[in-house]
ZAMARGU-4260 file (C-alpha; in steps of 0.2 Angstrom, whole numbers, plus 5000, padded with zeros to 4 digits):
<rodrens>
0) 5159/4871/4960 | 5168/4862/4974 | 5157/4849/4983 | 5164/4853/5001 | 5166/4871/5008
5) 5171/4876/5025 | 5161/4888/5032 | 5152/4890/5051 | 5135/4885/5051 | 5130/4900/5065
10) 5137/4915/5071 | 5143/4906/5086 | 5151/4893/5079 | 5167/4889/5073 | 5171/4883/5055
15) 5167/4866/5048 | 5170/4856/5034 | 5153/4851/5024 | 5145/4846/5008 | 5137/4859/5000
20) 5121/4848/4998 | 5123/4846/5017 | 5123/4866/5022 | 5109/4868/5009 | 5097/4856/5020
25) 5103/4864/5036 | 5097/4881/5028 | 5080/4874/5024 | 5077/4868/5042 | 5083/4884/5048
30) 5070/4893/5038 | 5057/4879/5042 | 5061/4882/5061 | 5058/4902/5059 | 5074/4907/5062
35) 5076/4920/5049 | 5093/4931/5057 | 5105/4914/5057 | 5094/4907/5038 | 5102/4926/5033
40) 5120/4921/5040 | 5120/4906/5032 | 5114/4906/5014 | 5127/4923/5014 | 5141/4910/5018
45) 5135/4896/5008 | 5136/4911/4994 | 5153/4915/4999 | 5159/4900/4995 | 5150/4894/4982
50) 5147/4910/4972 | 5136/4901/4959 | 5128/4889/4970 | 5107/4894/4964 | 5099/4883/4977
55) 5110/4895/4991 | 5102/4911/4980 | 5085/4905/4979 | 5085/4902/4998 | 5093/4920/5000
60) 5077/4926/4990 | 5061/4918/5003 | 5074/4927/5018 | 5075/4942/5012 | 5058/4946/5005
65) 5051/4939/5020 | 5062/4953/5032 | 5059/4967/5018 | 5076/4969/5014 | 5073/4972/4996
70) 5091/4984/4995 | 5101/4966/4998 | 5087/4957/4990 | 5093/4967/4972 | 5110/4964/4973
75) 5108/4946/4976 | 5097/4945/4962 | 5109/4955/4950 | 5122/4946/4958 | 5117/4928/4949
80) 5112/4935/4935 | 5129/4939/4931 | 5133/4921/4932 | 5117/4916/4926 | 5106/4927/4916
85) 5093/4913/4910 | 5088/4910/4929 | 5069/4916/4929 | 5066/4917/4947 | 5082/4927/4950
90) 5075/4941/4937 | 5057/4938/4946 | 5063/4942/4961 | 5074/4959/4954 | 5058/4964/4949
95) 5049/4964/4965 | 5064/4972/4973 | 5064/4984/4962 | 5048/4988/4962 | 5048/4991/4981
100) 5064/5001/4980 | 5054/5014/4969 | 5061/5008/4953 | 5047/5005/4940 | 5056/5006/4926
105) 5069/4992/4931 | 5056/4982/4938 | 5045/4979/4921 | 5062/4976/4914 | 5064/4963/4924
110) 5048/4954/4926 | 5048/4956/4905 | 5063/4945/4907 | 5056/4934/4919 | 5040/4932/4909
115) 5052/4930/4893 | 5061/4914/4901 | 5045/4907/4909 | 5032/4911/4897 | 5017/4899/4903
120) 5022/4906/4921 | 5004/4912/4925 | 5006/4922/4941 | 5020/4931/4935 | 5014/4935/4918
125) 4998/4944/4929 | 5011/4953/4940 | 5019/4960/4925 | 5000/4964/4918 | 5000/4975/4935
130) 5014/4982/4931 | 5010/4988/4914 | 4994/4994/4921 | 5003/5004/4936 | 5014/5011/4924
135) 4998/5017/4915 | 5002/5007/4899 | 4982/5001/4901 | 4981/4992/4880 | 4998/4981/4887
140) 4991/4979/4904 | 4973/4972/4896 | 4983/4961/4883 | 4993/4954/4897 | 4978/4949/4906
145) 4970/4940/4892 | 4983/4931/4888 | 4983/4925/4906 | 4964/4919/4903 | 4966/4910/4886
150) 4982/4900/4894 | 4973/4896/4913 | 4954/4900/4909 | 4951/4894/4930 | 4962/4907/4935
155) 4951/4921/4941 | 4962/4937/4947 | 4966/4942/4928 | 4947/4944/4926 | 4947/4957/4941
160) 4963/4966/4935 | 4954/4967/4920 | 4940/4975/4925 | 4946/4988/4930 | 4952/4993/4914
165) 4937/4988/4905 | 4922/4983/4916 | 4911/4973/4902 | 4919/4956/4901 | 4914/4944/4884
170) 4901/4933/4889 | 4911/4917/4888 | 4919/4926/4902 | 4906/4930/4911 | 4898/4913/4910
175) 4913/4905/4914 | 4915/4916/4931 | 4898/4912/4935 | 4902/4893/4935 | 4915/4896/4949
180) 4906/4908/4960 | 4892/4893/4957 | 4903/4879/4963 | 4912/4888/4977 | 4904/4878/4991
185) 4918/4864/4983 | 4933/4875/4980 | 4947/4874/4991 | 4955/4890/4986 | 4942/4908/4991
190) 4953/4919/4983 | 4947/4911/4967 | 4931/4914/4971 | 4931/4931/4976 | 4940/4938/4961
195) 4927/4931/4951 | 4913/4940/4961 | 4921/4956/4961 | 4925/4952/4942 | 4905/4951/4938
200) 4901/4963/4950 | 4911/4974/4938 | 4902/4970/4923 | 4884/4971/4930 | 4887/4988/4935
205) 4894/4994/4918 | 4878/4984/4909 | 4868/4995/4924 | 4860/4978/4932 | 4863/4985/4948
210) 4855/4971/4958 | 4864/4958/4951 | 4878/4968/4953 | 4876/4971/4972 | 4873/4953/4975
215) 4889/4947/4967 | 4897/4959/4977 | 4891/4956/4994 | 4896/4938/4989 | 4914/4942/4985
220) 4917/4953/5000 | 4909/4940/5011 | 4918/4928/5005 | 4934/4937/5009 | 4928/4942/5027
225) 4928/4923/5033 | 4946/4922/5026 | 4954/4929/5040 | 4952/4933/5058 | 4948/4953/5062
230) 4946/4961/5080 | 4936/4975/5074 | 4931/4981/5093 | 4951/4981/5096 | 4951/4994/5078
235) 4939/5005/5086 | 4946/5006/5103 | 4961/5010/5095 | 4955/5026/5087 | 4948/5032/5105
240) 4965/5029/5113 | 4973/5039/5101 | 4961/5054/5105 | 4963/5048/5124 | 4986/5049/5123
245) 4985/5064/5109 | 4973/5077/5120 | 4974/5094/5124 | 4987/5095/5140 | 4997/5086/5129
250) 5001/5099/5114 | 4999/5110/5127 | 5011/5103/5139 | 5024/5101/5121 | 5021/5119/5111
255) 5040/5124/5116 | 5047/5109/5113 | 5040/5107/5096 | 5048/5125/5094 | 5064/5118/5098
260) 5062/5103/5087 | 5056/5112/5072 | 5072/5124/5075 | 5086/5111/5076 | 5077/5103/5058
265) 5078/5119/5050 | 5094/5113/5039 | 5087/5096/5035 | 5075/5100/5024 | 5059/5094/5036
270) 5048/5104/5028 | 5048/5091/5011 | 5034/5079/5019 | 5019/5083/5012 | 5008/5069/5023
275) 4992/5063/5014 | 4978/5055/5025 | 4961/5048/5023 | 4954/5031/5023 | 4957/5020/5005
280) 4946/5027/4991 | 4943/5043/5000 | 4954/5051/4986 | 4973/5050/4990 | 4981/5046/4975
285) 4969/5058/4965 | 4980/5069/4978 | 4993/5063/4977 | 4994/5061/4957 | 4990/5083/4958
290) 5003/5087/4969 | 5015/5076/4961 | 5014/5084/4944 | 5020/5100/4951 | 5038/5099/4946
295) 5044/5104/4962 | 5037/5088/4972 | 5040/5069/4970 | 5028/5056/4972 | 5032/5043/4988
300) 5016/5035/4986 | 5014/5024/5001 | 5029/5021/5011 | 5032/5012/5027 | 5046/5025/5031
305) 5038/5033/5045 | 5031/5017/5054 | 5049/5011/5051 | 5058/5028/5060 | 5046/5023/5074
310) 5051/5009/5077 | 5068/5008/5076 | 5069/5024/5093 | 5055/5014/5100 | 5067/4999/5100
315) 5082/5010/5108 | 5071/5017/5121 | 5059/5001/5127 | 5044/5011/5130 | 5034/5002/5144
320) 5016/5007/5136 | 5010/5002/5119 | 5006/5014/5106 | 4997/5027/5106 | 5001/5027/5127
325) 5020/5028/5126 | 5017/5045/5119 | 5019/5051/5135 | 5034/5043/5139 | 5044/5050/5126
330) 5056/5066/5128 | 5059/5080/5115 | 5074/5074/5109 | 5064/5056/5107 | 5053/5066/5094
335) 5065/5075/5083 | 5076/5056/5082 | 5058/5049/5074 | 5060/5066/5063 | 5076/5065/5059
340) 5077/5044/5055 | 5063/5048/5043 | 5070/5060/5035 | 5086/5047/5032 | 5076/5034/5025
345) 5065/5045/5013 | 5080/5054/5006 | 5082/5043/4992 | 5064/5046/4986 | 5064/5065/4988
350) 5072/5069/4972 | 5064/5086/4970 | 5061/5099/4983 | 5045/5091/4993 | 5039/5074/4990
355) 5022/5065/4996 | 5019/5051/5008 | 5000/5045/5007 | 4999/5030/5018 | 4982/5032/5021
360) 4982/5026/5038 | 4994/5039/5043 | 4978/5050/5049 | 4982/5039/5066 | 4997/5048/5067
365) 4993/5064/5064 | 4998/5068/5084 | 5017/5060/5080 | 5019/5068/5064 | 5015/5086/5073
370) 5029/5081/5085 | 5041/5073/5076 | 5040/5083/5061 | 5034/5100/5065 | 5036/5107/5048
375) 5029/5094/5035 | 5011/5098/5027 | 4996/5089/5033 | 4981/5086/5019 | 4966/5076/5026
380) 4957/5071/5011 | 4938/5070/5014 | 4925/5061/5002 | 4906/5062/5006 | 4905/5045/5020
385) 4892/5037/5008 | 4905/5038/4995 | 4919/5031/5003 | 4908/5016/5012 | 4902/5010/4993
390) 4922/5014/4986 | 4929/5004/4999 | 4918/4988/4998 | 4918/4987/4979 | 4938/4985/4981
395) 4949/4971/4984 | 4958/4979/4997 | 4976/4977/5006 | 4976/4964/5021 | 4977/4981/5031
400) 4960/4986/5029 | 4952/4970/5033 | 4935/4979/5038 | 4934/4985/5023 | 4922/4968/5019
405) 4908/4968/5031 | 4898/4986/5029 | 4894/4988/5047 | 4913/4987/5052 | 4919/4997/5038
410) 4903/5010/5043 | 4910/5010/5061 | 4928/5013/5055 | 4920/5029/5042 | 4913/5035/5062
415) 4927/5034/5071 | 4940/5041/5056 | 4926/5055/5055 | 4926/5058/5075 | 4947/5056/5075
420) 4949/5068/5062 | 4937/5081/5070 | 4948/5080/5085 | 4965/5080/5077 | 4957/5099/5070
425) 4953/5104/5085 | 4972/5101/5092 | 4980/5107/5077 | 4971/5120/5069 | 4979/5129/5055
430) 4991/5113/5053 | 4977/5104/5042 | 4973/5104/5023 | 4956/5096/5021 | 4953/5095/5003
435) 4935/5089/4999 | 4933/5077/4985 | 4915/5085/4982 | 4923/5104/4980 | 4937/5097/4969
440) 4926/5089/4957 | 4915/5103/4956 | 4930/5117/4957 | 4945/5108/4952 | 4955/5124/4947
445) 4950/5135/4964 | 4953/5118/4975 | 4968/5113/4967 | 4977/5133/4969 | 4971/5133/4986
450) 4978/5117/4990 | 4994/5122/4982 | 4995/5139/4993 | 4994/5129/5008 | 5010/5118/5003
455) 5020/5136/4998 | 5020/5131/4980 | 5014/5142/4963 | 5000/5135/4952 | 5007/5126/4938
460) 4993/5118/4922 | 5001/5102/4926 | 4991/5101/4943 | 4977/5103/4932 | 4982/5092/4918
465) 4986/5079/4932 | 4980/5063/4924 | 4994/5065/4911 | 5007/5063/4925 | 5016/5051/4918
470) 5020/5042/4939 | 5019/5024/4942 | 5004/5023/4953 | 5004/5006/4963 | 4986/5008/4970
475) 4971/5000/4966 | 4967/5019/4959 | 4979/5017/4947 | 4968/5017/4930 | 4956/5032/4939
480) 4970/5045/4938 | 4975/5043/4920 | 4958/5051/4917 | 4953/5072/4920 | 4941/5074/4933
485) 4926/5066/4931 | 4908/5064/4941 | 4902/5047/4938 | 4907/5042/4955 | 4898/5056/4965
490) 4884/5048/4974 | 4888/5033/4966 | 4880/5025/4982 | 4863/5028/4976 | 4864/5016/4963
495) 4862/5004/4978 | 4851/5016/4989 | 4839/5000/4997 | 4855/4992/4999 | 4864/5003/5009
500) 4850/5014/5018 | 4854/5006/5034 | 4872/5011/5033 | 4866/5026/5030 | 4854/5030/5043
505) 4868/5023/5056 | 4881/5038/5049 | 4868/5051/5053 | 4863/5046/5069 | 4881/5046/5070
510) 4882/5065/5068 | 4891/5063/5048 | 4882/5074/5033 | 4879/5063/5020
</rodrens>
């Protein structure tokens, strides 16, 4: 490798003469200063020059992920490991490109190879432990996990993966948790501390000690509420506005153009969304994992596409209201470009006739998919409030659902989904699968046909056998829905009745059946 290239440092600049060791530091101080679009330009033309030059590669790797482009992000990756295929972070990094781009397969190829280079690498061995697990390979997941606790016993978040495999933890375990939830007052680093919590939490409520239980879990959650900073006023006005922009003179105002819009998709294939909403641990990827193993659908799990599609019009028309107000502002042929962009982007994951998107905060844009996409399913999936209130706060959640830690907010958000879904049913009626969660334990074979009529598609046993779907399942649901239906976690809340009353009493009064 040459120790001078000639290259320009920005897109506006001419071409200099520099060290290689000099153009490596100016990108490191480009990425220090935020500037991600010219940090992009210039680790590529470092690369084009020096072909095998790591550093440059490695640099490539923080860009990229950080924009999302995990496409570019792959064929970087692939593209040193031709030159070098012992470079562990370059494997690393395939993996989670991969396993974004919908590639499971390739990804735990990848992070075995990673893991297989850097074997006392603890964070990656418990990434490829997660992998295993979402690939439903629960024996290998577990293994994995433990191995991570005998080489870094203070490393909490292979307990709390765990868990959730088998919930009872050896008590050298448990005592060794209970040390670090002890001495959390001193350490530096919460997230330690809350995956412990959530870890004994776990265990006391497979040994039934409920109120030991409950306490380590009101400790974890706590803990992970003061981490961050959470306008939960903002969350709720949010859902009113959405109500306010998406009423009734607006449908109204639109049922031709939707007509129209519906009309010019009719050779794109825009019926293949099947949308499934609710808020987490209200039963989408139970959902999602029945629909899928019809042989006709593909599973999309939770992508980003439509919140992308979006966007990218939003950005070519400069809307002068923020969402959900710029509704308004937006013309018919607005509308079917969201449609159609989504439609782009989704088309390499619909590798059957239909496929599933079960973002579950897509219920907020129930209005916009009835306008954009006219033709795609719409299954609101509903669990008794109760239910979903103890689900969600016994879960370590995404940093999207940051009320999901303090039960009044995550009560308030349960009220206002509630009185957001109501009104979306009474704009759309008829446009609307609500699938209870209750019905389809206790019914799964009428609940399951019915929902299947609704999406135009024949019963097939693999809908009922659904836990033998053989998906990758990237949810914290993902070691639920290897099992058949089961009835352990109906009124579950109950367990904890004097804990929860109040929360209770405040969804009642709120108008929701328990």
């Amino acid at each position: 490798m040459n120790n001078t290239i000639l290259i320009p440092l920005s897109p506006d600049s001419a071409a200099v003469e520099v060290t290689i060791e000099n153009a490596l530091e100016r990108l490191r101080n480009t990425i220090t200063q935020q500037q991600v679009n010219n940090a992009e330009y210039l680790a590529e033309q470092i690369i084009t020059k020096a072909p095998k030059c790591t550093p440059a590669y490695h640099l490539l790797y923080k860009i990229l992920s950080y924009q999302q482009k995990h496409s570019k992000l792959a064929l970087y990756a692939e593209a040193l490991i031709s030159n070098y295929s012992d470079d562990a972070l370059s494997h690393q990094t395939l993996a989670n490109a991969y396993r974004f781009m919908r590639l499971p397969d390739k990804a735990l190829a990848a992070m075995k190879c990673a893991v297989k280079l850097q074997p006392d690498n603890i964070l990656w061995r418990n990434d490829l432990g997660i992998m295993y697990k979402e690939s439903g390979e629960l024996i290998v997941s577990q293994a994995c996990f433990e191995q991570c606790i005998n080489k870094q016993a203070d490393f909490t978040p292979p307990y709390w993966h765990r868990s959730d495999i088998t919930p009872e933890m050896p008590e050298q375990y448990v005592t060794r948790l209970q040390k670090i939830v002890e001495m959390r007052a001193s350490t530096q680093n919460k997230a330690q501390v809350v995956h412990a919590a959530y870890a004994l939490f776990k265990h006391f409520e497979a040994k039934k000690q409920y109120h030991e239980a409950f306490d380590f879990l009101t400790l974890g959650a706590s803990t992970q509420r003061q981490g961050f900073n959470y306008n939960h006023q903002a969350e709720l006005d949010e859902h009113q506005a959405i109500a306010n922009a998406f009423d009734l003179n607006f449908f109204e105002t639109r049922s031709v153009e939707v007509g129209r819009v519906a009309q010019s998709q009719s050779d794109m294939h825009a019926d293949s969304p099947i949308f499934i909403c609710g808020l987490p641990r209200s039963g989408t990827t139970l959902t999602e994992q029945i629909i899928s193993a019809h042989t006709l659908v593909t599973a999309g799990d939770e992508l980003y596409e439509l919140a992308q599609a979006t966007q990218d019009v939003l950005q070519q028309i400069k809307p002068r209201q923020q969402f959900p107000f710029w509704s308004a502002e937006l013309l018919p042929q607005h509308w079917q470009s969201i449609g159609e962009r989504y439609l782009a982007l989704t088309k390499h994951i619909n590798t059957a006739r239909y496929f599933t998107d079960k973002m579950p905060l897509n219920y907020k844009a129930i209005g916009l998919i009835s306008q954009a996409l006219p033709q795609a399913k719409i299954i609101y999936c509903h669990r008794p409030p109760m239910d979903l209130l103890l689900g969600a706060y016994k879960q370590i959640l995404s940093t999207g659902n940051k009320y999901s830690y303090d039960l009044d907010e995550l009560t308030d958000m349960i009220i206002a989904q509630h009185t957001l879904m109501q009104h979306w049913q009474a704009m759309l009626p008829n446009k609307i699968f609500t699938l209870s969660y209750s019905e389809l334990i206790n019914e799964q074979s009428n609940v399951t046909k019915a929902l299947l009529d609704f999406l135009g598609l024949e019963l097939q046993q693999n809908c009922i056998d659904f836990h033998n779907n053989p998906r990758t399942v990237h949810t914290v649901s993902n070691a639920q829905v290897r099992k058949p239906i089961f009835t352990s976690s109906v009124n579950a809340w109950q367990k904890y009745h004097k804990q929860l009353k109040p929360y209770a009493i405040k969804m009642q009064k709120a108008g929701l059946t328990l």
